[in-house]
C-alpha positions in Angstrom: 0.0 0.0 0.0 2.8 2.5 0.8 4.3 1.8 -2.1 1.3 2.3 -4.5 1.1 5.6 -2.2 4.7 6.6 -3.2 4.2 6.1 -6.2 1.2 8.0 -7.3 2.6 10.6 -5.1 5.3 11.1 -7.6 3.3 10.5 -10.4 0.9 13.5 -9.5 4.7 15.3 -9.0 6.1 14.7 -12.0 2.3 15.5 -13.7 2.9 18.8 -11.9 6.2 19.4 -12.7 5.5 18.6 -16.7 2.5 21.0 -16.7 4.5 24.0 -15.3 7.6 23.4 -17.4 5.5 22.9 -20.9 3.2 26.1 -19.8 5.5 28.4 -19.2 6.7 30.9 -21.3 9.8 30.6 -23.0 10.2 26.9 -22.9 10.0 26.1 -26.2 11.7 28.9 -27.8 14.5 27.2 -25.2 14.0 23.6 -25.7 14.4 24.7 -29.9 17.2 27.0 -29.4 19.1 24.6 -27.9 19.0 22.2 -30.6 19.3 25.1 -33.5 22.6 26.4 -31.5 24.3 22.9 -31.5 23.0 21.6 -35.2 23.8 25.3 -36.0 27.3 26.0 -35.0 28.1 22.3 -35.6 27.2 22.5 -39.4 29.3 26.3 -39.4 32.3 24.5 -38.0 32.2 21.5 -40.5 31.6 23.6 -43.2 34.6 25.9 -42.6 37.1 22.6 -42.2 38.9 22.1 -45.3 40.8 18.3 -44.9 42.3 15.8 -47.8 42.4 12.3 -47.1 45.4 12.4 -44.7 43.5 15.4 -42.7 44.9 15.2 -39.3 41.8 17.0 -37.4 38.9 15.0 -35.4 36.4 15.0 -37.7 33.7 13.6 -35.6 34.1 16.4 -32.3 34.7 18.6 -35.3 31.4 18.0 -36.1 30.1 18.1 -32.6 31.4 22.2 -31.5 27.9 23.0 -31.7 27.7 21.5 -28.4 29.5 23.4 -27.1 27.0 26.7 -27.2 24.0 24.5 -26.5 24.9 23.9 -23.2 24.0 27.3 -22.5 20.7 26.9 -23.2 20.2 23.7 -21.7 21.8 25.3 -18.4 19.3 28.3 -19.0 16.3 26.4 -19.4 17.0 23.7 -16.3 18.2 26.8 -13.9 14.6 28.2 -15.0 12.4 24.8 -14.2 12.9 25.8 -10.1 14.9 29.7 -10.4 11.8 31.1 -11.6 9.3 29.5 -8.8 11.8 31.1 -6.4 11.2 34.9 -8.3 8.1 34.5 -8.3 7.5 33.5 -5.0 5.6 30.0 -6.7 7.6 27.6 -4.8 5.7 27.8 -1.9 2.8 27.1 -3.5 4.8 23.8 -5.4 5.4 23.1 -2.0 2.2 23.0 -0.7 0.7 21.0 -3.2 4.2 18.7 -3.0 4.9 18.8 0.9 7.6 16.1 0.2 10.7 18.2 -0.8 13.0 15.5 -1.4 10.1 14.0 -3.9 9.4 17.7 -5.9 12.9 18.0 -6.2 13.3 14.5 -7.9 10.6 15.6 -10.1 12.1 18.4 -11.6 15.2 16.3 -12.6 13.2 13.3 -14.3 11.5 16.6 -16.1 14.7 18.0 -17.1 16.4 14.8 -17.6 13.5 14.3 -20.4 13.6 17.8 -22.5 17.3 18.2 -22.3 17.4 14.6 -23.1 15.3 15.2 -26.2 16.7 18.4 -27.3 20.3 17.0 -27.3 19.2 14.0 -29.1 17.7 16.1 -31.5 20.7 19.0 -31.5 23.2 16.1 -31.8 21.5 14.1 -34.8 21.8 17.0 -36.8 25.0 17.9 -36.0 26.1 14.7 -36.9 24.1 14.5 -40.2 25.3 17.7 -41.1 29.2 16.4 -40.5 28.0 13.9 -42.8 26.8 16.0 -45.3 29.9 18.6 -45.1 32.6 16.4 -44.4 32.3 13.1 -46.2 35.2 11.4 -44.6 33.5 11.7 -41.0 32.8 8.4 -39.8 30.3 7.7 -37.2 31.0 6.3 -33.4 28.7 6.0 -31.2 30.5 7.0 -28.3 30.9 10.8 -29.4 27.2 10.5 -30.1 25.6 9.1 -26.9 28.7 11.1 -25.0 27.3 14.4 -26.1 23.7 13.6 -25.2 24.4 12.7 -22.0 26.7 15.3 -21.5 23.8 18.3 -22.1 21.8 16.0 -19.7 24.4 16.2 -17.0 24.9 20.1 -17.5 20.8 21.0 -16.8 21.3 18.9 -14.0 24.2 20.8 -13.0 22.6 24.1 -13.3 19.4 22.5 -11.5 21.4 21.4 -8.7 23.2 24.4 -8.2 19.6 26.7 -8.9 18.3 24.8 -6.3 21.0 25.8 -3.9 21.0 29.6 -4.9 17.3 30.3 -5.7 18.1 32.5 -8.2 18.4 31.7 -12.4 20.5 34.4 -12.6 23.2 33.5 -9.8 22.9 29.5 -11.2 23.2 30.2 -14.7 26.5 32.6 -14.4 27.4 29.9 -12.4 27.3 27.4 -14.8 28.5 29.6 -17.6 31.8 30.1 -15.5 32.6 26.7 -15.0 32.1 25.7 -18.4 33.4 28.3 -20.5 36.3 30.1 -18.0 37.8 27.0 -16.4 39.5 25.9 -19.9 40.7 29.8 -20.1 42.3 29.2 -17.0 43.9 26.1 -17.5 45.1 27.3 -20.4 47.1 30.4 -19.2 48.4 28.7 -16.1 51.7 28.0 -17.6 52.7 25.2 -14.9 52.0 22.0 -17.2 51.2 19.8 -14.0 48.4 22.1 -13.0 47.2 23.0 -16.3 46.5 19.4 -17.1 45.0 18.8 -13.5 42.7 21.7 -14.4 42.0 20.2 -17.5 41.3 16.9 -16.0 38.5 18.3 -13.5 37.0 21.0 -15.7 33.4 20.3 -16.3 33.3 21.1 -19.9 37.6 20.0 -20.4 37.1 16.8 -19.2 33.1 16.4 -20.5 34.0 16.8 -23.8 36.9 14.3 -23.8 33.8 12.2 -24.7 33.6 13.9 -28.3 37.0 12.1 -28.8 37.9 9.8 -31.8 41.5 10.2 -31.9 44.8 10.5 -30.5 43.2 9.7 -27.2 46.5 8.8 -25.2 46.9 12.5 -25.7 44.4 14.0 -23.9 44.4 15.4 -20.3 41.4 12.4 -19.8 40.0 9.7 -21.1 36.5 9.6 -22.8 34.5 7.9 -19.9 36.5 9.6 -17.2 36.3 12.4 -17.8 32.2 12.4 -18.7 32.4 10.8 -14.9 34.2 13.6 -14.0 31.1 16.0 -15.4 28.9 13.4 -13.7 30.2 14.1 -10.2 30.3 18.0 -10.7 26.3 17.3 -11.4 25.8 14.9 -9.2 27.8 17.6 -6.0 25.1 20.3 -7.1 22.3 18.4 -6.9 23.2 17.0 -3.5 23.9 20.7 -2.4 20.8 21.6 -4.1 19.0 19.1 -2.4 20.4 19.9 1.3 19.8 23.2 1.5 15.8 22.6 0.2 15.3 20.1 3.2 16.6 22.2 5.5 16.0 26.0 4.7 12.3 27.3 4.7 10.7 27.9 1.5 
């Protein structure tokens, strides 16, 4: 019985959760801007390569850069799905109807897990078709492929987590944008090699995108799987944080 009561109780959550997200304004402009930025700036970066046969550049994360700006809307779109109820003052009303914290808060990640999940699927497909189209020796993997989904799935849960934790889109999206976009400046300039490549190694988007990968992989900082693990624990550390301060701070 308590488990038939659990899990209506997050069916009617995750009902909820749907409903606002799909309603509110923005989210589909969102949702399709995220896959026009990565099939976008994927196709503009495959189209400005210019290899022979013996072309020594990655042809498949080549054809994958777009993902690289749609991860700012994905982050933009999940810091929204619980930043804006905290502008708005909505949460407590979320909470009301959800008294369960721990159960609205799992909620909102299936729901982002599933729209950033299909909007990277979709983003990624045509980046990849459009490598195809553009750059005829690109051969498909599926590893750079499924990598690059679940990396956008990992970075709206990142910027869920750490919305959660700051109540504010704003704070949670610059946030997000830091660590993805100024940590590889960083490790860049820091001209110690030792620390540049242990930068490199725990960066969110560095090591993330080590995923993309299909060759020279003994050269890199990371290796494909790791280093997606290593995204996986900077998500999986904001939700947590997220998580504790909802439980324990009043709405």
């Amino acid at each position: 019985m308590r488990t038939a009561l659990h899990a209506r109780g997050m069916g009617t959550a995750l009902h909820a959760e749907w409903t606002k997200l799909r309603t509110a304004p923005g989210t589909w402009w969102l949702l399709l801007g995220a896959v026009a930025a990565t099939a976008g700036l994927s196709a503009l970066a495959a189209a400005a390569v210019r290899c022979g046969t013996d072309c020594e550049a990655d042809l498949t994360k080549v054809s994958l850069t777009g993902v690289q700006l749609g991860q700012a809307v994905v982050a933009i779109l999940a810091a929204l799905v619980i930043g804006n109820e905290y502008s708005t003052g909505m949460v407590r009303v979320s909470l009301a109807a959800v008294p369960r914290r721990t159960r609205m808060l799992a909620a909102k990640a299936v729901v982002v897990v599933a729209v950033t999940g299909a909007a990277a699927a979709a983003g990624v497909a045509g980046s990849l078709l459009a490598g195809r189209l553009l750059l005829p020796d690109h051969a498909f993997t599926w590893r750079p492929a499924v990598g690059s989904v679940a990396y956008l799935v990992l970075v709206g849960l990142l910027s869920l987590g750490l919305a959660t934790a700051a109540r504010s889109p704003a704070a949670a999206v610059g946030i997000v944008l830091g660590l993805l976009y100024a940590w590889p400046i960083v490790a860049r300039v820091v001209t110690d090699p030792a620390w540049s490549r242990r930068l490199q190694q725990a960066g969110p988007m560095n090591a993330g995108t080590a995923v993309q990968a299909t060759r020279d992989l003994a050269s890199l900082p990371i290796s494909p799987w790791a280093g997606l693990g290593v995204l996986g624990l900077w998500a999986l550390g904001a939700m947590l944080a997220g998580w504790l301060l909802l439980v324990r701070r009043d709405a």
